[in-house]
DSSP file (Angstrom, degrees, kcal/mol; ACC not computed):
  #  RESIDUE AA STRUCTURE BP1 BP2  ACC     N-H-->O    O-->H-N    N-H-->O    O-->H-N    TCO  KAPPA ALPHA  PHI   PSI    X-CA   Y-CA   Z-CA
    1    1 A X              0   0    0      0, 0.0     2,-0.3     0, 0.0    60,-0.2   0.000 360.0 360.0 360.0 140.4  -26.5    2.9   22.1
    2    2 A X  B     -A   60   0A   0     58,-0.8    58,-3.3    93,-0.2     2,-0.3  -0.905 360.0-157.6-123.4 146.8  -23.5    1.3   24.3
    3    3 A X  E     -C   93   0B   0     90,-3.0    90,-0.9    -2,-0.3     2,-0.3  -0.781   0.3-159.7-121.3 172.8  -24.0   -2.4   25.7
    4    4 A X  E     -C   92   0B   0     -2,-0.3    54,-1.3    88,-0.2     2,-0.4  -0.969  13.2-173.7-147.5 117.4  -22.1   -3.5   28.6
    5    5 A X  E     +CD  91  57B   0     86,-7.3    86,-1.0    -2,-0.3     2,-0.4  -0.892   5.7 172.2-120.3 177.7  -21.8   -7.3   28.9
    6    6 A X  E     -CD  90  56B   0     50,-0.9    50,-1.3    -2,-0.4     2,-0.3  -0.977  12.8-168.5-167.7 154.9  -20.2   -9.6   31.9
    7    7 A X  E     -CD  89  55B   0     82,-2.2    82,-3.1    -2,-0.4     2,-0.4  -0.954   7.6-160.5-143.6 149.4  -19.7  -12.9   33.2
    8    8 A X  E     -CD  88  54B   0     46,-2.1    46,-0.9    -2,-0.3    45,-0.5  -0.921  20.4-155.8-142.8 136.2  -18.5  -14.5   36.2
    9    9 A X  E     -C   87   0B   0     78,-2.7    78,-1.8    -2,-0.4     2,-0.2  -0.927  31.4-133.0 -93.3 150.2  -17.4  -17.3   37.4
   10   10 A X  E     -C   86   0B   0     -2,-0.3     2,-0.3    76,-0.3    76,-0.2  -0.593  18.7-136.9 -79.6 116.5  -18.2  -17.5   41.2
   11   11 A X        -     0   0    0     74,-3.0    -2,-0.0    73,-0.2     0, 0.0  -0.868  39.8 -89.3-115.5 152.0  -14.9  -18.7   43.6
   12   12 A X  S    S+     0   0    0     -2,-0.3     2,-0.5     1,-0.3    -1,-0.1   0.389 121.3  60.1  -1.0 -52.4  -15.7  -21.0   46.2
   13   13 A X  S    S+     0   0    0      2,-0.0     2,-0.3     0, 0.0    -1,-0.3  -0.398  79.1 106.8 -91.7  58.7  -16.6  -18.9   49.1
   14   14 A X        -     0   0    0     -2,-0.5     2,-0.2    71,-0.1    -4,-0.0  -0.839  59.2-149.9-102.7 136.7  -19.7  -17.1   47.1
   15   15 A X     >  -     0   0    0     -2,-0.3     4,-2.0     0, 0.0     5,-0.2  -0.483  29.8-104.4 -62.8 152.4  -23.0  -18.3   48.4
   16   16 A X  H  > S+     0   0    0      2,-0.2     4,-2.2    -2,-0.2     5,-0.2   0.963 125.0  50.4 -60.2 -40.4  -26.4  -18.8   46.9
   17   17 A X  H  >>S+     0   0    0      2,-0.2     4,-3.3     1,-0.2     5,-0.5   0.854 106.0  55.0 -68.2 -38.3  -27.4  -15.5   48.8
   18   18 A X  H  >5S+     0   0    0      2,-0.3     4,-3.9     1,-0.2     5,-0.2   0.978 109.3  43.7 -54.5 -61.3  -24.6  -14.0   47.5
   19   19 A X  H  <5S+     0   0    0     -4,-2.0     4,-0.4     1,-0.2    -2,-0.2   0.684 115.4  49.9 -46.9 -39.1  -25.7  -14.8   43.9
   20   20 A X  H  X5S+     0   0    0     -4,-2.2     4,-1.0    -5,-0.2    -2,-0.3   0.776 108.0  53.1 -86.1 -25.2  -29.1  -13.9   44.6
   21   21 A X  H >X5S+     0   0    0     -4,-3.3     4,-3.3     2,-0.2     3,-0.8   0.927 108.2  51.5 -58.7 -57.2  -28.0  -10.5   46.2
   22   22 A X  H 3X<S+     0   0    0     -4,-3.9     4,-1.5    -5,-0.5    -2,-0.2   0.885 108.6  48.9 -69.8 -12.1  -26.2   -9.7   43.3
   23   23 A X  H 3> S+     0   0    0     -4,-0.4     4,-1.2    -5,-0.2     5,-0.4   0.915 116.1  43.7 -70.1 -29.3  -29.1  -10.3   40.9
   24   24 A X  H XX S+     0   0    0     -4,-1.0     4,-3.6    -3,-0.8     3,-0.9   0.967 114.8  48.0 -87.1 -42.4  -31.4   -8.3   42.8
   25   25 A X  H 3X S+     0   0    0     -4,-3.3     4,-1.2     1,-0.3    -1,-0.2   0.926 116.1  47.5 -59.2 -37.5  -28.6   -5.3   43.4
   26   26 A X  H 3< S+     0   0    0     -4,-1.5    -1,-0.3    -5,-0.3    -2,-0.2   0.599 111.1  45.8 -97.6 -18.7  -27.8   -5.4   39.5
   27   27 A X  H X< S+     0   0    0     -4,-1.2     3,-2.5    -3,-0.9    -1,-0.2   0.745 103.8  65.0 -91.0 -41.1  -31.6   -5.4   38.3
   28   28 A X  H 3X S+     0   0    0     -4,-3.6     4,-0.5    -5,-0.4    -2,-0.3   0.952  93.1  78.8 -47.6 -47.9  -32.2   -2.0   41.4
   29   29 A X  H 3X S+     0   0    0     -4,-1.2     4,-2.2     2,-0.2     2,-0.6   0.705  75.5  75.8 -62.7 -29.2  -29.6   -0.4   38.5
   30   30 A X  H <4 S+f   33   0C   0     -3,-2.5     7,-0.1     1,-0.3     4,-0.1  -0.568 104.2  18.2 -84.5 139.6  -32.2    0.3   36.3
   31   31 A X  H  4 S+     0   0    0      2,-0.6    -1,-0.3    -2,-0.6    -2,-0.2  -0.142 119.9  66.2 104.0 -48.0  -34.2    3.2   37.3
   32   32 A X  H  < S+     0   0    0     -4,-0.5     2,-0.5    -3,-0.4    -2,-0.2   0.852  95.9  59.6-102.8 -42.8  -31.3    4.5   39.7
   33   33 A X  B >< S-f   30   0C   0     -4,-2.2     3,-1.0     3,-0.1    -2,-0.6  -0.769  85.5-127.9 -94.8 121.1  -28.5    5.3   36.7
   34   34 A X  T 3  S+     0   0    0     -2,-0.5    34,-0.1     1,-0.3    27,-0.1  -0.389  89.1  28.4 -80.4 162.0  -29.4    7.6   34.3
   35   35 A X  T 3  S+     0   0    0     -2,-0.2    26,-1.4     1,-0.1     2,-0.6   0.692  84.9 123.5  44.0  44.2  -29.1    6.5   30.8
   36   36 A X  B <   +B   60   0A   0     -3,-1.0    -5,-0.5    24,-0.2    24,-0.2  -0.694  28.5 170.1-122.5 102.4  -29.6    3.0   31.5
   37   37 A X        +     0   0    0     22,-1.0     2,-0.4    -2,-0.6    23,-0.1   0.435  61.5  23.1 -83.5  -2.9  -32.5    1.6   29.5
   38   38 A X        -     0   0    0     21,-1.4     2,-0.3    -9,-0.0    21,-0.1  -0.998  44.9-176.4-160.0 161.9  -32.1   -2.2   30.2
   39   39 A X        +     0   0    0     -2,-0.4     2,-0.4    19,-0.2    19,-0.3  -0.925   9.0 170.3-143.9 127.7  -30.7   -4.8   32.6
   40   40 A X  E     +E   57   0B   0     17,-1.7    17,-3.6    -2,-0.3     2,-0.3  -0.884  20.8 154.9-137.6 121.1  -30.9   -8.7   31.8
   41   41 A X  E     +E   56   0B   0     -2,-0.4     2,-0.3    15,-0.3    15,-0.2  -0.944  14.1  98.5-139.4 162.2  -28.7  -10.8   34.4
   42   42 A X        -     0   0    0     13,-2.3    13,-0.3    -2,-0.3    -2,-0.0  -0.664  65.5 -10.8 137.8 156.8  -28.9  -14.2   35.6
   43   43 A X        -     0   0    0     -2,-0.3     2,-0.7     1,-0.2    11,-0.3   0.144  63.8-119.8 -14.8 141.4  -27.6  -18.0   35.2
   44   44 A X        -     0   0    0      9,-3.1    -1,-0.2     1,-0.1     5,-0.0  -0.929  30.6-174.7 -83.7  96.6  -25.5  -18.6   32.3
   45   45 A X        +     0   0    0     -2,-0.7    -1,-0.1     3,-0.0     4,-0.1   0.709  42.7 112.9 -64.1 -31.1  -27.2  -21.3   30.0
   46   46 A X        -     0   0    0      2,-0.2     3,-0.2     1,-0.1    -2,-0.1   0.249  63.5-141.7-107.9 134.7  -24.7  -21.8   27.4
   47   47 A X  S    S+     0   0    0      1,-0.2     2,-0.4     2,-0.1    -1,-0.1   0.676 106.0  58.6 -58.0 -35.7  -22.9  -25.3   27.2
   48   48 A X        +     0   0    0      1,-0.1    -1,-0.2     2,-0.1    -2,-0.2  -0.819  66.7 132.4 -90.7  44.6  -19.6  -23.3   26.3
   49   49 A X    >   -     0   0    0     -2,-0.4     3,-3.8    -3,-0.2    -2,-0.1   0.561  50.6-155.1 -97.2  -2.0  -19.8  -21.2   29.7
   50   50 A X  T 3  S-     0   0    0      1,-0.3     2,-0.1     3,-0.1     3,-0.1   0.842  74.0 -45.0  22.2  54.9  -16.1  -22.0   30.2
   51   51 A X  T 3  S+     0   0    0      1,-0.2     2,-1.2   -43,-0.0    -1,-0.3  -0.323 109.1 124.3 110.8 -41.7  -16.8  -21.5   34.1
   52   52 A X    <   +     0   0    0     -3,-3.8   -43,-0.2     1,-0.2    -1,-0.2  -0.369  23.7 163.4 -88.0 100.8  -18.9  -18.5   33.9
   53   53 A X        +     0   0    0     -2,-1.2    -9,-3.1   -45,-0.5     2,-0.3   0.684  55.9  55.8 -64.4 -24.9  -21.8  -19.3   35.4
   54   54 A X  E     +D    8   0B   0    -46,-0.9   -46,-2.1   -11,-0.3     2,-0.2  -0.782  65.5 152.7-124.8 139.8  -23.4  -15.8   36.1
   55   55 A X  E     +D    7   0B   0     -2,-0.3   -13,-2.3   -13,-0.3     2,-0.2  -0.948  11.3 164.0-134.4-172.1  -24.1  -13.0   33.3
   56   56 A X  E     -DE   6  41B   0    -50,-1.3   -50,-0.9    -2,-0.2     2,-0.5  -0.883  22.7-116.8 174.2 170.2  -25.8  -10.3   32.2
   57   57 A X  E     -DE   5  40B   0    -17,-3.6   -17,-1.7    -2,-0.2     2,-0.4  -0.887  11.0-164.3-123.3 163.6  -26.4   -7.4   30.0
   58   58 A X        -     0   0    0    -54,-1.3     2,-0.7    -2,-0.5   -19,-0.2  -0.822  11.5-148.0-170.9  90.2  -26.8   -3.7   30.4
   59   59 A X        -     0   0    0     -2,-0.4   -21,-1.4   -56,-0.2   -22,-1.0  -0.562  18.6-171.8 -54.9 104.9  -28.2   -1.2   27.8
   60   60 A X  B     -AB   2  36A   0    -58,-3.3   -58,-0.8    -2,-0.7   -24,-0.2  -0.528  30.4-137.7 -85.1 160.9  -26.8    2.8   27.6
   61   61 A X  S    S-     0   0    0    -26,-1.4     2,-0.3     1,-0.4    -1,-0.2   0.816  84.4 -52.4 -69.3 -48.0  -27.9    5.7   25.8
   62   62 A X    >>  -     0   0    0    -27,-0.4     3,-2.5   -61,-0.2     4,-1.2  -0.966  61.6 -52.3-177.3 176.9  -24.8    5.9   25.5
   63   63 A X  H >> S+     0   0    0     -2,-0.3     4,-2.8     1,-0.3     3,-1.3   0.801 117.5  42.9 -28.7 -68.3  -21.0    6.0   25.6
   64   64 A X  H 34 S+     0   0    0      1,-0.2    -1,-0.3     2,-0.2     5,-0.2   0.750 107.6  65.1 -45.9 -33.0  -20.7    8.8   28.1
   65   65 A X  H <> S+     0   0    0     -3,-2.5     4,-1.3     1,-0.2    -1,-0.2   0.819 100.0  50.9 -86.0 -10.2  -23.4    7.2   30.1
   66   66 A X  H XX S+     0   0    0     -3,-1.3     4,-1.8    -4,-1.2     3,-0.8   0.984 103.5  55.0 -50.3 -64.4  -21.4    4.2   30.8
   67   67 A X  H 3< S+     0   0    0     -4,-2.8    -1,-0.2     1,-0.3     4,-0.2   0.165 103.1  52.3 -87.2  38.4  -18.7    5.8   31.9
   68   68 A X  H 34 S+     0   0    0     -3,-0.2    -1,-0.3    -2,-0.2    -2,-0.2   0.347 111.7  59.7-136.9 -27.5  -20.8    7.9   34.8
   69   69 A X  H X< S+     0   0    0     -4,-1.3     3,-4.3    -3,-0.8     6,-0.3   0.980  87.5  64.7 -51.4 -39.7  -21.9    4.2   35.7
   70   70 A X  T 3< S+     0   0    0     -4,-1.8    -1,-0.1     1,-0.2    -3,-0.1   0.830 115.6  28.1 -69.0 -41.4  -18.7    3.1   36.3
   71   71 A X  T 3  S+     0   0    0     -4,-0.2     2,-0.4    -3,-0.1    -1,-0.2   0.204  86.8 122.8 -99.1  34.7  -18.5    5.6   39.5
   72   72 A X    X>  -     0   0    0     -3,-4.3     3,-3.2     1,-0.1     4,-0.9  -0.652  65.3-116.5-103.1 168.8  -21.6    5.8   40.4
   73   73 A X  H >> S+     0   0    0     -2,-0.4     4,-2.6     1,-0.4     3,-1.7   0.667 107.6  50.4 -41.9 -65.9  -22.8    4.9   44.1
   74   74 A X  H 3> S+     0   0    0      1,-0.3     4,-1.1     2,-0.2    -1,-0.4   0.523 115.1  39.0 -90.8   0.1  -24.7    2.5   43.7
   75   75 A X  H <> S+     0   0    0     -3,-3.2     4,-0.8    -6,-0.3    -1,-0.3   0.355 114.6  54.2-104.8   9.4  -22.5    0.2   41.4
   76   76 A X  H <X S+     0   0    0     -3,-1.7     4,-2.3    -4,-0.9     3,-0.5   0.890 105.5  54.8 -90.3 -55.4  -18.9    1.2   43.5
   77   77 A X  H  X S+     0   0    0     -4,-2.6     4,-1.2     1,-0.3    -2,-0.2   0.986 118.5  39.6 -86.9 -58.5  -21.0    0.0   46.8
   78   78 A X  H  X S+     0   0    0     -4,-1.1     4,-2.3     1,-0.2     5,-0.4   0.938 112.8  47.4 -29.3 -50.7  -21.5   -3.6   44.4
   79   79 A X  H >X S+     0   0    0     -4,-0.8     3,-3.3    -3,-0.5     4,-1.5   0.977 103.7  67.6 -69.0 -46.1  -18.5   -3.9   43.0
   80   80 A X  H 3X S+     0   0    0     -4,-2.3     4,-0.6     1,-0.3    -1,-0.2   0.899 120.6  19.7 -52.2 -48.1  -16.8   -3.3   47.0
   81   81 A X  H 3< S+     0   0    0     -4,-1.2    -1,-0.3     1,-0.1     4,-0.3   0.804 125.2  52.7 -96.6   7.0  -18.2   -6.7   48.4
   82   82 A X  H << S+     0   0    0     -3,-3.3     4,-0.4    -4,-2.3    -3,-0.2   0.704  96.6  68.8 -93.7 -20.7  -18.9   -9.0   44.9
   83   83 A X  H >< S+     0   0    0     -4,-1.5     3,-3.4    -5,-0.4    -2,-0.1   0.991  91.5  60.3 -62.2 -53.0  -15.1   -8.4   43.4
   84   84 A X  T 3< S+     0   0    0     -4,-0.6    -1,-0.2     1,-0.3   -73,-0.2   0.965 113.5  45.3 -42.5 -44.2  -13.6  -10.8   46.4
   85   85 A X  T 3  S+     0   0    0     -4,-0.3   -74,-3.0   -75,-0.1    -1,-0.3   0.729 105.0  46.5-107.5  21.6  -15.9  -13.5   44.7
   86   86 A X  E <   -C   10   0B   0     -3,-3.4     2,-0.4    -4,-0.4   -76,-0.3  -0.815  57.1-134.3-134.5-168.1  -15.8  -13.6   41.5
   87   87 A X  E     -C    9   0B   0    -78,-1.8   -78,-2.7    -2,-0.3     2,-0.1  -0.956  38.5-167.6 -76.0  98.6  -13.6  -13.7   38.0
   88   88 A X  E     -C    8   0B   0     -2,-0.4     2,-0.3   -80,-0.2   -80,-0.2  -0.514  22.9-171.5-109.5 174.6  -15.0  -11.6   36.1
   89   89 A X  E     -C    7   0B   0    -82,-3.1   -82,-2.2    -2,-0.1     2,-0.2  -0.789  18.6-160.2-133.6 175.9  -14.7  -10.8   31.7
   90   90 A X  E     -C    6   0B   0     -2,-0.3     2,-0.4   -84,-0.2   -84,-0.2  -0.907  12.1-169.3-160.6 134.5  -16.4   -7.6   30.0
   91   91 A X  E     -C    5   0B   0    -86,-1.0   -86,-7.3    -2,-0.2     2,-0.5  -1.000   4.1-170.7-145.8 133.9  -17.3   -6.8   26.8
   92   92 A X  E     -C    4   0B   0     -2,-0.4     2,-0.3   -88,-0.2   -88,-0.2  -0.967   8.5-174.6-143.7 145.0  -18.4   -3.4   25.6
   93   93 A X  E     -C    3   0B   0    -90,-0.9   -90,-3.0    -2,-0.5    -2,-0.0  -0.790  21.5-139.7-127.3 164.8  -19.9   -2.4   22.1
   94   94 A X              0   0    0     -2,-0.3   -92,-0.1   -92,-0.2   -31,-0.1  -0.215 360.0 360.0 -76.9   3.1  -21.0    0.3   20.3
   95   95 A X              0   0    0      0, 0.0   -93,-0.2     0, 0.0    -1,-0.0   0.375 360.0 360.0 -93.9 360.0  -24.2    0.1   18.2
């Protein structure tokens, strides 16, 4: 199993539509990318969010299946109009 996690903080010119497009595009993932058995994204609760308002998490089968997300269609057509608004981090495990 590979996890994939991320946060973002949101810069100025991001919208509420914006934020809600990218929940809805990042939940479509599941079902559309093979080996990806879970999605949980949404508001960052945490007290400690040091800015990063927005997360989520993202269950693989596995290593290899990560890395055939990282170019597949339908997360390159995200990333091309969500990178201009945010600051993101990433963390990726192993288990």
């Amino acid at each position: 199993m590979f996890i994939h996690i991320f946060g973002f903080r949101w810069r100025s010119e991001a919208t509420e539509a914006d934020v809600a497009r990218a929940t809805r595009e990042i939940l479509a993932f599941k079902g559309t990318i093979p080996g990806l058995h879970e999605v949980v994204v949404g508001p960052n609760l945490s007290e400690r969010d040091q800015g990063y308002t927005f997360g989520g998490c993202m269950q693989f089968a596995s290593r290899a299946a990560f890395y055939a997300y990282v170019p597949h269609p339908a997360h390159t057509a995200l990333l091309e109009w969500l990178v201009p608004l945010i600051d993101a981090v990433e963390i990726d495990l192993e288990a």
